[in-house]
C-alpha positions in Angstrom: 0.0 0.0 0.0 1.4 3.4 -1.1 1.5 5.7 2.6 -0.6 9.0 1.9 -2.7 11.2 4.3 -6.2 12.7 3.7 -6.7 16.1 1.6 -5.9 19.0 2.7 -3.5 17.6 5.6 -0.4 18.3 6.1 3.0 16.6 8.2 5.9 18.8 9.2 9.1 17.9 9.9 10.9 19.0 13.0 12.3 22.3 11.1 8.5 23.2 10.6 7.7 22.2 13.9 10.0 24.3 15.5 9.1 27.1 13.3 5.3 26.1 14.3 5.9 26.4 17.7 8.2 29.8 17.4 4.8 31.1 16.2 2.4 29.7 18.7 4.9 30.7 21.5 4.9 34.9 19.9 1.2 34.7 19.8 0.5 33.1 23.0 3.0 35.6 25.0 0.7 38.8 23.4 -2.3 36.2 24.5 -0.9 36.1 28.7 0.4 40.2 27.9 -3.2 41.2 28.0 -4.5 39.1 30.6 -6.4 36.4 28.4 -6.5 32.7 30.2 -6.1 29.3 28.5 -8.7 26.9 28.0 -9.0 23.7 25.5 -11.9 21.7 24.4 -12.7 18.6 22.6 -11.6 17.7 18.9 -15.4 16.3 18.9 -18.7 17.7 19.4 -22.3 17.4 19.5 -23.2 17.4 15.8 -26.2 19.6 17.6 -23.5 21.9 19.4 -21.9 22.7 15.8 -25.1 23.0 13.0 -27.2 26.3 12.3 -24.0 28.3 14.0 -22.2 28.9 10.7 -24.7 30.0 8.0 -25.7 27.6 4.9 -22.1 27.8 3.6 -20.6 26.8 6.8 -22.9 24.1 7.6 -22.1 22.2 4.6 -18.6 22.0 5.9 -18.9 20.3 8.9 -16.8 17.3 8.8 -19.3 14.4 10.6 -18.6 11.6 12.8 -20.7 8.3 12.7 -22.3 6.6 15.5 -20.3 3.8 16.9 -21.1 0.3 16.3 -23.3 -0.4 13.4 -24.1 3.1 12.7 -26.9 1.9 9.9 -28.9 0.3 12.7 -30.5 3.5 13.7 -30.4 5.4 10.3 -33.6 6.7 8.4 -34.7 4.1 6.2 -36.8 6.4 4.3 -33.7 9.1 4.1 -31.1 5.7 3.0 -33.4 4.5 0.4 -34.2 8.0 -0.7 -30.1 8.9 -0.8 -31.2 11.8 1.2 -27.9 12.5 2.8 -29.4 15.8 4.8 -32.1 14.0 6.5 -29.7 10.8 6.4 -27.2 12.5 8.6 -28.3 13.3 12.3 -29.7 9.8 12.3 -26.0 8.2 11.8 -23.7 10.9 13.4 -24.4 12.2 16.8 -21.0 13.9 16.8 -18.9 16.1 14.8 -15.5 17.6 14.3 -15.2 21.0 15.6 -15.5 24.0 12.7 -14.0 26.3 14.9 -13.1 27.1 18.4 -16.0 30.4 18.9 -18.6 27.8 19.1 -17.4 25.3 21.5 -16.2 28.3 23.7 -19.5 29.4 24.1 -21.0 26.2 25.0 -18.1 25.8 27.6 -19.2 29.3 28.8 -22.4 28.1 29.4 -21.3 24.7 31.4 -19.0 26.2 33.2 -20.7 29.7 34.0 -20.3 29.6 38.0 -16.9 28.9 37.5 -15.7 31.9 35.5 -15.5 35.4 36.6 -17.2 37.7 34.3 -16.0 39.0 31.9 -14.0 35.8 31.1 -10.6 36.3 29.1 -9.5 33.2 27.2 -7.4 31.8 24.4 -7.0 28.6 22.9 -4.4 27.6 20.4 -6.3 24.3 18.7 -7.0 22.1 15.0 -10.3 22.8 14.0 -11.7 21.2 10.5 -13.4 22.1 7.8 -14.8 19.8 4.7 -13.2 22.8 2.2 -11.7 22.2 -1.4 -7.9 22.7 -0.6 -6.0 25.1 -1.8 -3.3 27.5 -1.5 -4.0 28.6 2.1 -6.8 26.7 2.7 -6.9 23.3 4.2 -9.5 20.9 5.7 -7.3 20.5 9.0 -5.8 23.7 10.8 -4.9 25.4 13.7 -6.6 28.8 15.1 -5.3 31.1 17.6 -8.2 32.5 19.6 -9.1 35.3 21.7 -12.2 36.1 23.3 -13.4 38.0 26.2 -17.4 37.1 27.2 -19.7 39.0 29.5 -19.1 43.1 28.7 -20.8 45.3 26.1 -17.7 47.3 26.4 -16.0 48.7 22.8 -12.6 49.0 25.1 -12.1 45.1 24.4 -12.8 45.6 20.5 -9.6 48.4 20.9 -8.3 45.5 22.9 -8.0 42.8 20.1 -6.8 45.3 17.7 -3.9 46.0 19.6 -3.6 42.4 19.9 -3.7 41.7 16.0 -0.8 44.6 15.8 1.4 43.6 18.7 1.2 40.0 17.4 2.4 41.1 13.9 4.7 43.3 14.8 6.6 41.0 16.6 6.7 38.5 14.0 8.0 41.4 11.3 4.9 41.0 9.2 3.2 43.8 7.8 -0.5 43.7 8.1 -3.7 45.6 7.3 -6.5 45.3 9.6 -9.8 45.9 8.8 -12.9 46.6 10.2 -16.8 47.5 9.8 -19.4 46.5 11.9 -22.4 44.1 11.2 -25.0 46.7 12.2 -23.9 49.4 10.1 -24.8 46.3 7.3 -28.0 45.9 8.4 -29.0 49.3 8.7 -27.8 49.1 4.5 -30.1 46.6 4.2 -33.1 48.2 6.2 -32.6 51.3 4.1 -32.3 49.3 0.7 -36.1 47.7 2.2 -34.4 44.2 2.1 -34.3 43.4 5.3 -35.3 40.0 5.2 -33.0 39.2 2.9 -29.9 40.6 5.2 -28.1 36.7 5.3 -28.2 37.1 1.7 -26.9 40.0 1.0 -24.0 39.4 3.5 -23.2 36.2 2.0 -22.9 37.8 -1.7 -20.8 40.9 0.0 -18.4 38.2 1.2 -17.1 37.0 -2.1 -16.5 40.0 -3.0 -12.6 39.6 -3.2 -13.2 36.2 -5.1 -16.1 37.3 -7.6 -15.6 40.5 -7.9 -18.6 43.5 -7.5 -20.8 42.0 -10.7 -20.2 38.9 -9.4 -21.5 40.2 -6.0 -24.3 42.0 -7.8 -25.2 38.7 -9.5 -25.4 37.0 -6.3 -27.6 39.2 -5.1 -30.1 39.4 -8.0 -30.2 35.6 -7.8 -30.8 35.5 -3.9 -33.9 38.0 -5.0 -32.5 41.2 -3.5 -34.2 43.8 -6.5 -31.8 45.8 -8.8 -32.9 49.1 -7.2 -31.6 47.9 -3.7 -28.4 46.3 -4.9 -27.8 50.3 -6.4 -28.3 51.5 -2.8 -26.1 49.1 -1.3 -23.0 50.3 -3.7 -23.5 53.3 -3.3 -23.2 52.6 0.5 -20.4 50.5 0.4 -18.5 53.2 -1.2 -18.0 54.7 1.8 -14.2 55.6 2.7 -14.9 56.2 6.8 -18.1 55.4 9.1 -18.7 59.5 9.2 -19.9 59.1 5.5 -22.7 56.4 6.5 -24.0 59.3 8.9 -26.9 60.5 6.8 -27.4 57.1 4.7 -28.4 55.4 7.4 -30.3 58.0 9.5 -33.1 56.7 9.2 -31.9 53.3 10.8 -31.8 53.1 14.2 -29.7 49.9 14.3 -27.4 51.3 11.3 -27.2 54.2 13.1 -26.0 52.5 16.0 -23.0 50.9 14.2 -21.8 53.9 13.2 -21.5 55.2 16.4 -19.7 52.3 17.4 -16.9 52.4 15.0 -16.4 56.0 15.8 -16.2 55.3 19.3 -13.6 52.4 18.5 -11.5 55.1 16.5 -11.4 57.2 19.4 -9.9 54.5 21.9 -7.5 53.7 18.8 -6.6 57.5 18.4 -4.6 57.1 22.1 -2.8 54.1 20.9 0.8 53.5 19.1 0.1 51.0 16.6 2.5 49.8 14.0 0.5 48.2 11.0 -2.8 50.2 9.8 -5.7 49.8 10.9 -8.8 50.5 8.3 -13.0 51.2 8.1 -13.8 48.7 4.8 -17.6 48.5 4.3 -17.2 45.6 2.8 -16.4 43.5 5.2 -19.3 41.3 5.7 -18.1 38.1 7.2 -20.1 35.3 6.3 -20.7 33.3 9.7 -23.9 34.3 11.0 -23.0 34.9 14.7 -21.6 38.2 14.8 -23.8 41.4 15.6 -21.5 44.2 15.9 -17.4 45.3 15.3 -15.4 42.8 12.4 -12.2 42.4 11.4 -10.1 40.6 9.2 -6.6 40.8 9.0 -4.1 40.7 5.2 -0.9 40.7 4.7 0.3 43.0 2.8 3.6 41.7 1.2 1.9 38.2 0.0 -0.5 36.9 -2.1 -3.2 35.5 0.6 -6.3 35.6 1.3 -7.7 36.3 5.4 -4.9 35.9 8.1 -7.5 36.4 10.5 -10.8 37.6 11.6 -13.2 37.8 14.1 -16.1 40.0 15.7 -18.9 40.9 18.2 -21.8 37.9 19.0 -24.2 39.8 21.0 -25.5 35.8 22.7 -24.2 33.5 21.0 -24.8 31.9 24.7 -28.1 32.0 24.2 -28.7 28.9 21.7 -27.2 27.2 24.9 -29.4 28.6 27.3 -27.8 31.8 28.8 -29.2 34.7 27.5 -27.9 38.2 27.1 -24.2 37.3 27.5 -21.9 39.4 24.7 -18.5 38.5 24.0 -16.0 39.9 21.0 -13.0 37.9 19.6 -10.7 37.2 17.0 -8.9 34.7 15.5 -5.7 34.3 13.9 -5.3 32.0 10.7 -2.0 29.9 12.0 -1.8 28.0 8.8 -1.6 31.1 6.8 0.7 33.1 8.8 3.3 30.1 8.6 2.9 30.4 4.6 3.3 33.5 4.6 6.4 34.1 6.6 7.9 31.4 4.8 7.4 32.9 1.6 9.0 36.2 3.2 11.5 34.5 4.7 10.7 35.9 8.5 11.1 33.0 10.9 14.6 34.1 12.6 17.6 31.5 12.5 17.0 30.0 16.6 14.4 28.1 15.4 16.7 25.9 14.0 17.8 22.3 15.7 18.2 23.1 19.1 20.7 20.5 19.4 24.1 21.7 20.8 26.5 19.2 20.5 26.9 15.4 19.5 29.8 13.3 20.6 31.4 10.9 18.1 33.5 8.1 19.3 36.0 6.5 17.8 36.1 2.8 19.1 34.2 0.4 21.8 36.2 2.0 25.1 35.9 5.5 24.0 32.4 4.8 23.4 31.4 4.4 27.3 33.8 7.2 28.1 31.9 9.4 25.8 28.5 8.5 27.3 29.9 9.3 30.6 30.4 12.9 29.4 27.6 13.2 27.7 25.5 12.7 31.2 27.7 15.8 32.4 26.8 17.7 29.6 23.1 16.9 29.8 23.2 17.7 33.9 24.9 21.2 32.6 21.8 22.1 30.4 23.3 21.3 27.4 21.2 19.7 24.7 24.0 16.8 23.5 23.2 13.4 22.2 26.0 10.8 21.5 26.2 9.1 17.9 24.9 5.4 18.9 28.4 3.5 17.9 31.2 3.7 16.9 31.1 3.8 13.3 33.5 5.5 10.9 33.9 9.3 11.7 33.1 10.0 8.0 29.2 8.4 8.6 29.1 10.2 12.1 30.4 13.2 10.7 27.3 12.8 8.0 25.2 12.8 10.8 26.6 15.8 12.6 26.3 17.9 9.8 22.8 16.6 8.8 21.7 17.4 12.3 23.4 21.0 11.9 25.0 20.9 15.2 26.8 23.6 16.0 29.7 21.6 17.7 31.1 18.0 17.5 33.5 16.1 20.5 35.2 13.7 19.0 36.7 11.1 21.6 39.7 8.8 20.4 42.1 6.9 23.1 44.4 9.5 23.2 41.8 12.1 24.2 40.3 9.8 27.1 43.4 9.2 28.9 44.2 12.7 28.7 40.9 14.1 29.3 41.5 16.7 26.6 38.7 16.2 24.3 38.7 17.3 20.8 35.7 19.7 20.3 35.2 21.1 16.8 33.3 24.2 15.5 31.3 22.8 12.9 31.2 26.6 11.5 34.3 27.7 11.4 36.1 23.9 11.5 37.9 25.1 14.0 39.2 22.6 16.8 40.9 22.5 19.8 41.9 20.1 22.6 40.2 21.0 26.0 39.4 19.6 29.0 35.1 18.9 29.5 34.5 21.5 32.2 35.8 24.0 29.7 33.9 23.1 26.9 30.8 22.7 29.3 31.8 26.5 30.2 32.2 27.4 26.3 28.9 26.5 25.3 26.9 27.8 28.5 28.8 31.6 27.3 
């Protein structure tokens, strides 16, 4: 059998690893900076947790789990025999593999509500899945970098993940922009427009925009049923260059109203801060999922060819669907997988995240061998990450392996070397060597 994994999965090697981990380590130290708490849920949940949470699009994506056992002993009969694979579904999967990590949060909020002191700061650094064609960017198994704060109307936490987004970048050198619009000031463009009812839809179209371009968006919309007259308005609207614009368009929409006020009160609070990477109002930021109510972002490089590096928003009770009402929380996420692309294609991870391997030892025949191992325990006690080549083989195949390995230093342990207890240690950089006693080389590669 030929080995392969499933699409849109990936492996990495320990190179990509540690450059993996360099990035979860940046983002979780902003994370702790601004007081936000660790928490982690399971890969699997209800399939009833997860469905009607995402909109049409995202619903479709949920990656299912069947029932134990003989999953067809319970299925729909009519639903099998009909190949109905919609009505097929809850009656063979229960469970389902997490979409992404907003949802599950708010159901933990919910469990765990007279645990948590309000408002509750967490982040969670997770795989989520998604049942999405793969591309470049996009895969069906990922990591998100969370952020959420639950239980305060306050804009001060919106200002809060901004800063966030920008501290994070700018300690991983990447330029960004950041965007963001609000989901009210979209809903008073559709209450204006008189399409209302069809809000979802015209949200949905709005978010393709960078993929379909505006008559692609404008076809969307005349085949969701929004009339031509109101997709004119909407332009027009979306046209706007700052939230002052949308002042008298919306003026006679309460809720539009509303989210104009809110992005001008979240440029104030960013007035007083020192960002790095800009920070802009873009109307047509929709975001697709239906949860959010109030302040989105979305975050793009601006040096690479990607789509979204990360996103997030308001959901005024997204606790509610689990039975606690009138709880709002704001977060964002960042798109791990996309980062990593990114600053590999810009060449930004620094050098230390290579091998952290120090030194090896190479030994040159059986006695020297179990001399060598005895210095390697030394070196190990001394905090020194060292490993000893497992024989004695010829120096040129150990010295294959050193370099392979990259180690920065070699000891290379003959007879003369061990009755002398002058060791030969050589810079694998420069190639330069010289004969010195183990406490000193300990000493050389602590400085």
């Amino acid at each position: 059998m030929k080995p392969s994994i499933p699409k849109g999965t990936r492996d990495f090697n320990p190179s990509q690893v540690r450059k993996r981990n360099y990035l979860f380590d940046t983002i979780r130290s902003v994370f702790e900076l601004y007081g936000y708490q660790p928490i982690e849920t399971p890969t699997m949940e209800q399939l009833s947790t997860l469905t009607g949470k995402y909109g049409e699009e995202g619903d479709k994506l949920l990656f299912k789990v069947l029932n134990n056992g003989d999953f067809l002993a319970k299925a729909d009969q009519e639903a099998l025999v009909a190949g109905d694979s919609v009505r097929l579904a809850p009656s063979i999967a229960r469970r389902g593999l997490r979409y992404d990590l907003t949802v599950p949060f708010a159901r933990f909020v919910v469990m765990y509500q007279h645990e948590l002191p309000f408002p509750f700061k967490r982040y969670q650094i997770q795989p989520v899945w998604r049942a999405d064609r793969p591309q470049k960017g996009r895969y069906q198994e990922f990591y998100q970098c969370d952020v959420d704060v639950v239980g305060s109307d306050s804009l001060l936490y919106e200002a809060e993940l901004v800063q966030i987004y920008d501290e994070v970048f700018a300690r991983l050198g990447l330029r960004v922009k950041i965007k963001l619009n609000n989901r009210k000031v979209l809903a008073g463009m559709a209450e204006v427009a008189g399409i209302s009812d069809r809000f979802v839809d015209m949200t949905v179209a709005i978010d393709k925009l960078d993929k379909i371009g505006w008559e692609g968006v404008q076809k969307e919309m005349a085949d969701r049923g929004i009339p031509a007259n109101a997709v004119e308005q909407i332009a027009a609207m979306l046209g706007a260059s700052s939230p002052e614009e949308l002042r008298a368009p919306l003026a006679n929409s309460l809720l539009g109203a509303k989210g104009v006020e809110e992005l001008e009160t979240l440029w104030r609070l960013l007035a007083s801060c020192e960002l790095t990477n800009e920070v802009a109002f873009d109307p047509t930021l929709a975001r697709g999922l239906s949860y959010y109510t109030g302040c989105i972002f979305e975050v793009e490089a601006k040096d690479a060819q990607m789509g979204s590096i990360g996103g997030g928003g308001r959901y005024d009770d997204l606790t509610g669907i689990f039975g606690l009402s009138g709880v709002s929380g704001v977060g964002v996420s960042f798109g791990a997988e996309r980062i990593y692309d990114v600053m590999e294609e810009l060449a930004l991870f620094p050098s230390t995240t290579g091998d952290s391997l120090q030194l090896i030892f190479l030994a040159l025949d059986e006695a020297t061998f179990d001399y060598a191992f005895r210095c390697l325990q030394q070196m190990r006690r001394a905090g020194i990450a060292a490993e000893l080549y497992p024989e004695p083989a010829k120096m040129k195949k150990q010295m294959k392996y050193a370099n392979a390995r990259q180690a920065p230093y070699v000891v290379i342990i003959g007879s003369e070397e061990m009755n002398s207890g002058r060791l030969a240690l050589k810079n694998m950089v420069s190639g330069e060597q010289q004969q010195l006693e183990l406490e000193r080389i300990i000493e050389l590669i602590q400085e």
